[in-house]
C-alpha positions in Angstrom: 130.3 8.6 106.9 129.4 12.4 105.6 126.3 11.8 108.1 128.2 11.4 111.0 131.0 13.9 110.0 127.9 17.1 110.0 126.3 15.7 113.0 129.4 15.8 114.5 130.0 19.7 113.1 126.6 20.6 114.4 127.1 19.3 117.6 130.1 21.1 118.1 129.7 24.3 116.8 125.8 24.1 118.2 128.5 23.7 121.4 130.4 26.1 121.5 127.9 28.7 120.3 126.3 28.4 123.6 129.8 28.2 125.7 129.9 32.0 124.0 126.8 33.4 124.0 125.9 31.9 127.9 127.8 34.9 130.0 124.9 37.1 127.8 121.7 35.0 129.2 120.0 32.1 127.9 118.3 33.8 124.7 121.7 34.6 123.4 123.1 31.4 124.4 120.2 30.3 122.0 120.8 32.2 119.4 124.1 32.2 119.2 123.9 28.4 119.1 121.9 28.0 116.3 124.4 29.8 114.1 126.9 27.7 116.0 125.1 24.9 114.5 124.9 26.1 111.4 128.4 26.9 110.7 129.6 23.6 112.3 127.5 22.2 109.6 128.8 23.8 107.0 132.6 23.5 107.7 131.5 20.0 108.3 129.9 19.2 104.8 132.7 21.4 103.0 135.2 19.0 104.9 133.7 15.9 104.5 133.3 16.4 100.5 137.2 17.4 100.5 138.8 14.3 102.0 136.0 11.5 102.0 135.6 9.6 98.9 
């Protein structure tokens, strides 16, 4: 279940990192939505080890 939880969080945050960084061009879009992805996957992880057993 932890699995799905970060794929989830990376699919979001890779999400909305692009929704920000698109109105800049597509290399920012990029860029911006790998960090995206990384913190989705991070708040993801953090959440998934708080309140799944």
């Amino acid at each position: 279940m932890s699995k799905l939880m970060v794929f989830v969080g990376a699919t979001v945050g890779g999400w909305l990192g692009w929704f920000a960084g698109e109105p800049f061009g597509t290399m920012t879009a990029f860029i911006v939505s790998m960090v995206g992805t990384g913190v989705g996957i991070y708040v993801a992880r953090r959440w998934a080890s708080s309140y799944l057993p």
